[in-house]
DRENDO-937354 format. One record per atom (N, C-alpha, C): residue number from 1; residue in one letter; chain; atom name; x, y, z. Coordinates in nm, 2 decimals, always signed. Layout:
<num: NUM&residu: A&chaine: A&atome: CA&c1: X&c2: Y&c3: Z>
...
END
This chain:
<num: 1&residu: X&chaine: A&atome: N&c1: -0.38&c2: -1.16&c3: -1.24>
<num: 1&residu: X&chaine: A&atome: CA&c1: -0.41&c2: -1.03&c3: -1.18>
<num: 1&residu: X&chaine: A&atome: C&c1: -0.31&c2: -1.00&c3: -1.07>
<num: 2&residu: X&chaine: A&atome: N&c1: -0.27&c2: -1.11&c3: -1.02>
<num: 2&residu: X&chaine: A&atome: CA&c1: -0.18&c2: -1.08&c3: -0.85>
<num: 2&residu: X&chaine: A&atome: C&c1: -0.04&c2: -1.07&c3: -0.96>
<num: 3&residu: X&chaine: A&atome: N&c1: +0.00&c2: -1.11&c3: -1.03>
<num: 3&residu: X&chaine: A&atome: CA&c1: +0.15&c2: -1.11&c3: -1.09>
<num: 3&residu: X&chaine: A&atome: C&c1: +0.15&c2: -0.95&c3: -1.15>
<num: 4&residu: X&chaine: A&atome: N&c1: +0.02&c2: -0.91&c3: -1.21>
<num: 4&residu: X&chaine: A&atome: CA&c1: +0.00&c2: -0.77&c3: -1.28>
<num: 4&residu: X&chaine: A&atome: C&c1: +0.06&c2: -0.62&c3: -1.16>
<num: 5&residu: X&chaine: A&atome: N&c1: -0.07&c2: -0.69&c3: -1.02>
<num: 5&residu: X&chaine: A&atome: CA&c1: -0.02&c2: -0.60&c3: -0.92>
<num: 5&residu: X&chaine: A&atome: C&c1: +0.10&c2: -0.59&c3: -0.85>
<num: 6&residu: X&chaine: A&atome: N&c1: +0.19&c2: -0.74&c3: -0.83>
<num: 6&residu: X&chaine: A&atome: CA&c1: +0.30&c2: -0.70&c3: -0.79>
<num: 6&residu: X&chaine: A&atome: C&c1: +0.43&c2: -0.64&c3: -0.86>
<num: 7&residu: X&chaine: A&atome: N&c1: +0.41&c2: -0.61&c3: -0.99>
<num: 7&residu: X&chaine: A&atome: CA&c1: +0.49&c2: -0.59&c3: -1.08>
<num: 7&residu: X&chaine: A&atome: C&c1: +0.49&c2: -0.46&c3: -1.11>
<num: 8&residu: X&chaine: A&atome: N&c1: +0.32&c2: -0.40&c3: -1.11>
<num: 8&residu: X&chaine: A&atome: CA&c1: +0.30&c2: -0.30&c3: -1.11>
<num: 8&residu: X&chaine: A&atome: C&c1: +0.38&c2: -0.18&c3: -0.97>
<num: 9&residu: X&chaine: A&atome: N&c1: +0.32&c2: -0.24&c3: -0.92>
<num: 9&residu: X&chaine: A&atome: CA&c1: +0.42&c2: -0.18&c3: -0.76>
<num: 9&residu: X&chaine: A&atome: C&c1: +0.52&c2: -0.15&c3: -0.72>
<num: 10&residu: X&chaine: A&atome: N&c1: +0.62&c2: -0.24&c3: -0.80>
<num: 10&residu: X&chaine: A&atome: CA&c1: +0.73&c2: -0.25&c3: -0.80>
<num: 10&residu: X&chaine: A&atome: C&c1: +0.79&c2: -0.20&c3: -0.81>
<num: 11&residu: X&chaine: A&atome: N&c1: +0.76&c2: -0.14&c3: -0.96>
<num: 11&residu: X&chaine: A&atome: CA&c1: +0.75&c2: +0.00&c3: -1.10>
<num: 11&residu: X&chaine: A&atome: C&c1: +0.72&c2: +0.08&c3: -1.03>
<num: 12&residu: X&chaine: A&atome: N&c1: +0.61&c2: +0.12&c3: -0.99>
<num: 12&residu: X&chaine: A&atome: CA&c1: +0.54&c2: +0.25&c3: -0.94>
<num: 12&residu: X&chaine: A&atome: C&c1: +0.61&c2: +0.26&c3: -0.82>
<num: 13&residu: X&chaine: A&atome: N&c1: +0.60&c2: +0.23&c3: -0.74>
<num: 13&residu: X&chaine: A&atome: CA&c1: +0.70&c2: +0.29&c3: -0.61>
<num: 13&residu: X&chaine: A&atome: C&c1: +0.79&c2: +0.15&c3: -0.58>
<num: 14&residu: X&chaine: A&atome: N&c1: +0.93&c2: +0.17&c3: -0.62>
<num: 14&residu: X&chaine: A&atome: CA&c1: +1.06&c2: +0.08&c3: -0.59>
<num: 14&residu: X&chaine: A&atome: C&c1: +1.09&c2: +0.01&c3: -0.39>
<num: 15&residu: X&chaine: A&atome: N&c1: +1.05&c2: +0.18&c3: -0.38>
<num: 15&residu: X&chaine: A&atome: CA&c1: +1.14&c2: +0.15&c3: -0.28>
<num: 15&residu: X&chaine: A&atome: C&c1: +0.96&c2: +0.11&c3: -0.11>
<num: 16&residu: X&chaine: A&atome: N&c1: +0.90&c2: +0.05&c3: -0.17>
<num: 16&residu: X&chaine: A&atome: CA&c1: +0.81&c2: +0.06&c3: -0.07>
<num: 16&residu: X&chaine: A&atome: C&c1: +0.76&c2: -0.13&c3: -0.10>
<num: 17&residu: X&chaine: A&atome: N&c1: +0.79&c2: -0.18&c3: +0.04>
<num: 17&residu: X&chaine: A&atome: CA&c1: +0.80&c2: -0.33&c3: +0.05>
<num: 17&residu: X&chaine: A&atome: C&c1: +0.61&c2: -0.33&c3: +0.06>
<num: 18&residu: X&chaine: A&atome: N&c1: +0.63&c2: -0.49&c3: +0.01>
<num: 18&residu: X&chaine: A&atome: CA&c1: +0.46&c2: -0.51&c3: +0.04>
<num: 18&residu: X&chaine: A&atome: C&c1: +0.49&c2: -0.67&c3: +0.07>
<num: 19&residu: X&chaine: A&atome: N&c1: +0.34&c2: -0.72&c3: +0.15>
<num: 19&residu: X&chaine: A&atome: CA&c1: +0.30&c2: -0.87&c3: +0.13>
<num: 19&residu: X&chaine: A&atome: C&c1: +0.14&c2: -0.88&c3: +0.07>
<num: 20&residu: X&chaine: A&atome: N&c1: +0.17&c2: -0.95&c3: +0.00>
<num: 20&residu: X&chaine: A&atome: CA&c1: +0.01&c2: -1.01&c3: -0.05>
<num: 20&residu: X&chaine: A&atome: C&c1: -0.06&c2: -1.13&c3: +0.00>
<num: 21&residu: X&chaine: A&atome: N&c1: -0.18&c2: -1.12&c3: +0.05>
<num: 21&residu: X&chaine: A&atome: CA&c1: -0.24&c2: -1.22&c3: +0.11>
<num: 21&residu: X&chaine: A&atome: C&c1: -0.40&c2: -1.28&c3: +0.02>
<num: 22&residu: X&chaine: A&atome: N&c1: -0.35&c2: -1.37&c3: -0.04>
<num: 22&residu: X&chaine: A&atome: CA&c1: -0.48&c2: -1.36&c3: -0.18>
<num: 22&residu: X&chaine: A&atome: C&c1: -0.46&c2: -1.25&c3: -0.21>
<num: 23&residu: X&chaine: A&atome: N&c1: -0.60&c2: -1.18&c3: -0.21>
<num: 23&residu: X&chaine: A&atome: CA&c1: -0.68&c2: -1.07&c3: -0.25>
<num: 23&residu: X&chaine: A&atome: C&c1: -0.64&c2: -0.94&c3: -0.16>
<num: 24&residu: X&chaine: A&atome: N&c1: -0.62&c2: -0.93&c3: -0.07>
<num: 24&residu: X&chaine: A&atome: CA&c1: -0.58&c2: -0.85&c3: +0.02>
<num: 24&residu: X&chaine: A&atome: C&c1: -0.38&c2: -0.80&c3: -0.01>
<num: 25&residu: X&chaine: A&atome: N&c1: -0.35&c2: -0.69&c3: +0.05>
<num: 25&residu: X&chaine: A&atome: CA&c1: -0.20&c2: -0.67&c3: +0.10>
<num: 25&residu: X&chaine: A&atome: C&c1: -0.21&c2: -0.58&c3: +0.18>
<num: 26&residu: X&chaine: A&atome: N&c1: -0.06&c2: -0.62&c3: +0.22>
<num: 26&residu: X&chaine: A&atome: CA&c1: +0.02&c2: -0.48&c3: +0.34>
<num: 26&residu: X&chaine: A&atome: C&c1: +0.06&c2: -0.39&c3: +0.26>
<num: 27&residu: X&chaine: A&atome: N&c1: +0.09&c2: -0.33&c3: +0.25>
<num: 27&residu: X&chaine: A&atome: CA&c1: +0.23&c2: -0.20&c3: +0.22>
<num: 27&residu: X&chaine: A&atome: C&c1: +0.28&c2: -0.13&c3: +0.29>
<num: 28&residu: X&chaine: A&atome: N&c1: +0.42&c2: -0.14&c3: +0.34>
<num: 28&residu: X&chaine: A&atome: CA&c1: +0.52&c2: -0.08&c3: +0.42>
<num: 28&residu: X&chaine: A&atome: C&c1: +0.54&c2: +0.07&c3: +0.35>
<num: 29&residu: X&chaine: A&atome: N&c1: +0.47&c2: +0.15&c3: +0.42>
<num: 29&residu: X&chaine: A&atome: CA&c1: +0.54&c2: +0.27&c3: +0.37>
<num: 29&residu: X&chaine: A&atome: C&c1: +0.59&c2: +0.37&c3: +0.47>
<num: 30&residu: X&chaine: A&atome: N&c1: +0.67&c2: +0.44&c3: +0.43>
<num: 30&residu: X&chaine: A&atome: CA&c1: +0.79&c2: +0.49&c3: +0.52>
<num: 30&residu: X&chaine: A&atome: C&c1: +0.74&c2: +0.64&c3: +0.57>
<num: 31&residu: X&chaine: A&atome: N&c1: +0.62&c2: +0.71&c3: +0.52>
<num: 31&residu: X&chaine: A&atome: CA&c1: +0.56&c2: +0.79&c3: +0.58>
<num: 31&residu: X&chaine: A&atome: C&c1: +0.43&c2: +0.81&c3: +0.53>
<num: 32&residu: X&chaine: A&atome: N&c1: +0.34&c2: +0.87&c3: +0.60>
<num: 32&residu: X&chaine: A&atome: CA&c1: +0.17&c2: +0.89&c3: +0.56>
<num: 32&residu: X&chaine: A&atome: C&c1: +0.15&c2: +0.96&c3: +0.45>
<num: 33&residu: X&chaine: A&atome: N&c1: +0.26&c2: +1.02&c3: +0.39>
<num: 33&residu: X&chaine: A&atome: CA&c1: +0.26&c2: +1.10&c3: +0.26>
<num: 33&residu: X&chaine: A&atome: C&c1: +0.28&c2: +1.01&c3: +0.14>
<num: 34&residu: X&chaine: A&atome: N&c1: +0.35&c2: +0.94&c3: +0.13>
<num: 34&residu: X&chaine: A&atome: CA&c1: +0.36&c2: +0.80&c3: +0.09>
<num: 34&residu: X&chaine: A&atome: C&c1: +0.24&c2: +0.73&c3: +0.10>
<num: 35&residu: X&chaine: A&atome: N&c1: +0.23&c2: +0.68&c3: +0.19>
<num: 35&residu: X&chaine: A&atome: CA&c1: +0.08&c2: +0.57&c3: +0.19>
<num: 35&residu: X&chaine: A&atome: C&c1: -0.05&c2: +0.66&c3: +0.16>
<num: 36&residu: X&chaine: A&atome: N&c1: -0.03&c2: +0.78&c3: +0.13>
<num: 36&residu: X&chaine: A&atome: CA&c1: -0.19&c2: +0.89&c3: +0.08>
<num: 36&residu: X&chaine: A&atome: C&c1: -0.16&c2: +0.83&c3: -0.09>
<num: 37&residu: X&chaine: A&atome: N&c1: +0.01&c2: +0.88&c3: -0.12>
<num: 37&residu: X&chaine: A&atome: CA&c1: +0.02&c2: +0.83&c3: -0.25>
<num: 37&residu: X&chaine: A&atome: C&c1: +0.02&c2: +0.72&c3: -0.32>
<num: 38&residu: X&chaine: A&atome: N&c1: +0.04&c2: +0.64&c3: -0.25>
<num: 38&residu: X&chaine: A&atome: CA&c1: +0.02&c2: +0.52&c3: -0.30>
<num: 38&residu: X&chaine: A&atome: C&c1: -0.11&c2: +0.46&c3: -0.29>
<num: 39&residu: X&chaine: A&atome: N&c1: -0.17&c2: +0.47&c3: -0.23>
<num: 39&residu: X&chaine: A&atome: CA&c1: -0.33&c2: +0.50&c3: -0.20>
<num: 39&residu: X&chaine: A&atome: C&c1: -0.39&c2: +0.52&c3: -0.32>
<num: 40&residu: X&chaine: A&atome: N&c1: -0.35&c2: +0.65&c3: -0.32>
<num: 40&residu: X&chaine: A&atome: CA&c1: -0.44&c2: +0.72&c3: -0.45>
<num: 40&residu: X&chaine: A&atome: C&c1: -0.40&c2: +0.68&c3: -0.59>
<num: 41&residu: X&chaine: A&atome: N&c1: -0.23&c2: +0.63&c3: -0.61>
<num: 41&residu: X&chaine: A&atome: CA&c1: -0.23&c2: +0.55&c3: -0.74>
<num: 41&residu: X&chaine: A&atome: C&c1: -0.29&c2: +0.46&c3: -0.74>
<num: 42&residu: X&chaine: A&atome: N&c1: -0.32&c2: +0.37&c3: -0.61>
<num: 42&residu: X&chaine: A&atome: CA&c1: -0.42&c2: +0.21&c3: -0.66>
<num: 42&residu: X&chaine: A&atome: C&c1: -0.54&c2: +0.23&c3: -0.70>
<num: 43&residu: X&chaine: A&atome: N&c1: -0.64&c2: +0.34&c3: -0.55>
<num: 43&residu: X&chaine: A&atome: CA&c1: -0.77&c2: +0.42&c3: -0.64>
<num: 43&residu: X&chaine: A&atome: C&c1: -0.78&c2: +0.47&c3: -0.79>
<num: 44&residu: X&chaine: A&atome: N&c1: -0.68&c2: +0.51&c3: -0.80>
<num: 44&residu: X&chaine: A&atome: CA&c1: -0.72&c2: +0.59&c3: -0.94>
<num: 44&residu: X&chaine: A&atome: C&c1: -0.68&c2: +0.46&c3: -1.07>
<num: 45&residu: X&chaine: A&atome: N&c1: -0.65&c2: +0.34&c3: -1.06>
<num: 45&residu: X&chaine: A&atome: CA&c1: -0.63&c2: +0.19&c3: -1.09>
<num: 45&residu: X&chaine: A&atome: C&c1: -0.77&c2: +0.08&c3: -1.07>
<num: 46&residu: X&chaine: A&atome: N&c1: -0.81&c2: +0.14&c3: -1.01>
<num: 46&residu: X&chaine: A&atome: CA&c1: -0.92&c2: +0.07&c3: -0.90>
<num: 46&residu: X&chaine: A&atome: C&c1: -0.87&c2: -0.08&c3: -0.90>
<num: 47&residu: X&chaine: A&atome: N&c1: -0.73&c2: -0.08&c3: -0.84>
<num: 47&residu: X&chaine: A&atome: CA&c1: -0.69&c2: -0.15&c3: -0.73>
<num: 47&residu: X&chaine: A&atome: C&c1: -0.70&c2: -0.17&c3: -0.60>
<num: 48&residu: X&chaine: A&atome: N&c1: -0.76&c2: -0.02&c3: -0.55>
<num: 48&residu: X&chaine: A&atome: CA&c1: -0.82&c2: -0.02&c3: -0.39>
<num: 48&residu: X&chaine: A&atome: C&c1: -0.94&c2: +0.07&c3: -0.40>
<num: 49&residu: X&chaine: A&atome: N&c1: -1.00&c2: +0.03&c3: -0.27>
<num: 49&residu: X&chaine: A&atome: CA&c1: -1.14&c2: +0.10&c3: -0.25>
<num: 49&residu: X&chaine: A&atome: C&c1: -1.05&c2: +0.22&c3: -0.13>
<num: 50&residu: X&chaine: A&atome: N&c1: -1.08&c2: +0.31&c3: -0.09>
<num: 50&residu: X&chaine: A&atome: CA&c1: -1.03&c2: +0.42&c3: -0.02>
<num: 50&residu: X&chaine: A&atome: C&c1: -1.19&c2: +0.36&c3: +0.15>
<num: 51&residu: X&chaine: A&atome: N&c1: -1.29&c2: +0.34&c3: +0.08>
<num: 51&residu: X&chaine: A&atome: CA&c1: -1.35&c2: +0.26&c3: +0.21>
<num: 51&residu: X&chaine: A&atome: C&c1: -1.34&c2: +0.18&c3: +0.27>
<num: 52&residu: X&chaine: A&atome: N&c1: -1.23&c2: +0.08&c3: +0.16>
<num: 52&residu: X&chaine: A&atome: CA&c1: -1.19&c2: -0.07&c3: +0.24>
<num: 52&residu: X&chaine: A&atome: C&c1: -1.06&c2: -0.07&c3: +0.28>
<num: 53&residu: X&chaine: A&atome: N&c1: -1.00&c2: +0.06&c3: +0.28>
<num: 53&residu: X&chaine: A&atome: CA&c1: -0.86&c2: +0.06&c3: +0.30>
<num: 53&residu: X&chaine: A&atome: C&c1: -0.81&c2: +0.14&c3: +0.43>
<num: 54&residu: X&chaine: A&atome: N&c1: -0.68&c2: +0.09&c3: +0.48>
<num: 54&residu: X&chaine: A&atome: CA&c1: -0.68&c2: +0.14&c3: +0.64>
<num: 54&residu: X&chaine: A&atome: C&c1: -0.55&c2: +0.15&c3: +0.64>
<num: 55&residu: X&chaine: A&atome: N&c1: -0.49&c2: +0.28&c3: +0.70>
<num: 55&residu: X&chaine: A&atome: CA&c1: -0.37&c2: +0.33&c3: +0.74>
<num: 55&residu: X&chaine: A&atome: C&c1: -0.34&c2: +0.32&c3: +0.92>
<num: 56&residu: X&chaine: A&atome: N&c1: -0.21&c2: +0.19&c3: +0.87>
<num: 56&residu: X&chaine: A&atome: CA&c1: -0.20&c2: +0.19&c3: +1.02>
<num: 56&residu: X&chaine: A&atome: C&c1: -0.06&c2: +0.25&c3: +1.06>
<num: 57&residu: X&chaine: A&atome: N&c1: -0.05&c2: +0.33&c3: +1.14>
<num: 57&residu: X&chaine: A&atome: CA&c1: +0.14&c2: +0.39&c3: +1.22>
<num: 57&residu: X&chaine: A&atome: C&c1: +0.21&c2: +0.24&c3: +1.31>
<num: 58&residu: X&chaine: A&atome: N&c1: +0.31&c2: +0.20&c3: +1.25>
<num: 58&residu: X&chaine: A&atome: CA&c1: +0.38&c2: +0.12&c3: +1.34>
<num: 58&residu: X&chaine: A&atome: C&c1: +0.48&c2: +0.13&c3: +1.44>
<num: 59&residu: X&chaine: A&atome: N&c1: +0.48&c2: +0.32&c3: +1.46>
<num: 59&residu: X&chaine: A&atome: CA&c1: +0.55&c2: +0.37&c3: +1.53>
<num: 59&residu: X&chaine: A&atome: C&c1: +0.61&c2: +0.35&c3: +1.66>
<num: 60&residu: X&chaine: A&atome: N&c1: +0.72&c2: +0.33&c3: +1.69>
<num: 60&residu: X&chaine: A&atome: CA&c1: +0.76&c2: +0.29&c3: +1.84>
<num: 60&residu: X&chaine: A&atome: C&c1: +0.64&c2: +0.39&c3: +1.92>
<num: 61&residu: X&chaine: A&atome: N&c1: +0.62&c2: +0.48&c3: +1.90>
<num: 61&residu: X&chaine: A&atome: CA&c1: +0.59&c2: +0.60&c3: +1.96>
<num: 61&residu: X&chaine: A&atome: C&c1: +0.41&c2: +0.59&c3: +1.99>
<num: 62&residu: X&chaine: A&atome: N&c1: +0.37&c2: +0.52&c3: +1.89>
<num: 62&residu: X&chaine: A&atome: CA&c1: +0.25&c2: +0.50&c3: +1.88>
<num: 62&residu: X&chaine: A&atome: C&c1: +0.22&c2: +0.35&c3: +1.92>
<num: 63&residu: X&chaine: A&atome: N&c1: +0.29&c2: +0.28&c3: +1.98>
<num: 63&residu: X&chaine: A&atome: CA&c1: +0.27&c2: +0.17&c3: +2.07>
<num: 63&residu: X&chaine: A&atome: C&c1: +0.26&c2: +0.14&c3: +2.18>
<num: 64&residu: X&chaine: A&atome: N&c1: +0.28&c2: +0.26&c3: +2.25>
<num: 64&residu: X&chaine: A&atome: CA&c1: +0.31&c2: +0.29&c3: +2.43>
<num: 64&residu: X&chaine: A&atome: C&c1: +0.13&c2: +0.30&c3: +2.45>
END
């Protein structure tokens, strides 16, 4: 299943880095429009739950 999802990902959005931790991952995405999409491709996969899932900004800007 973890070789299915990283492969899949890969495919489906090229340019967006991830880490997997077991069961869990990151996903680096480069804007919130992006990580809604990618979001919603795993949901609609039910690869992710949208309740157990969390968008975080790593923004210089949002670190102050």
């Amino acid at each position: 299943m973890h070789y299915a999802f990283d492969i899949w990902l890969h495919r489906a959005f090229p340019d967006v880095r991830f880490e997997r931790y077991a069961d869990d991952a990151v996903i680096h995405c480069r804007s919130f429009a992006e990580a809604r999409a990618v979001l919603a491709a795993l949901t609609s996969r039910h690869m992710a739950s949208p309740s157990r899932s969390a968008f975080l900004s790593l923004r210089e800007s949002s670190l102050a």
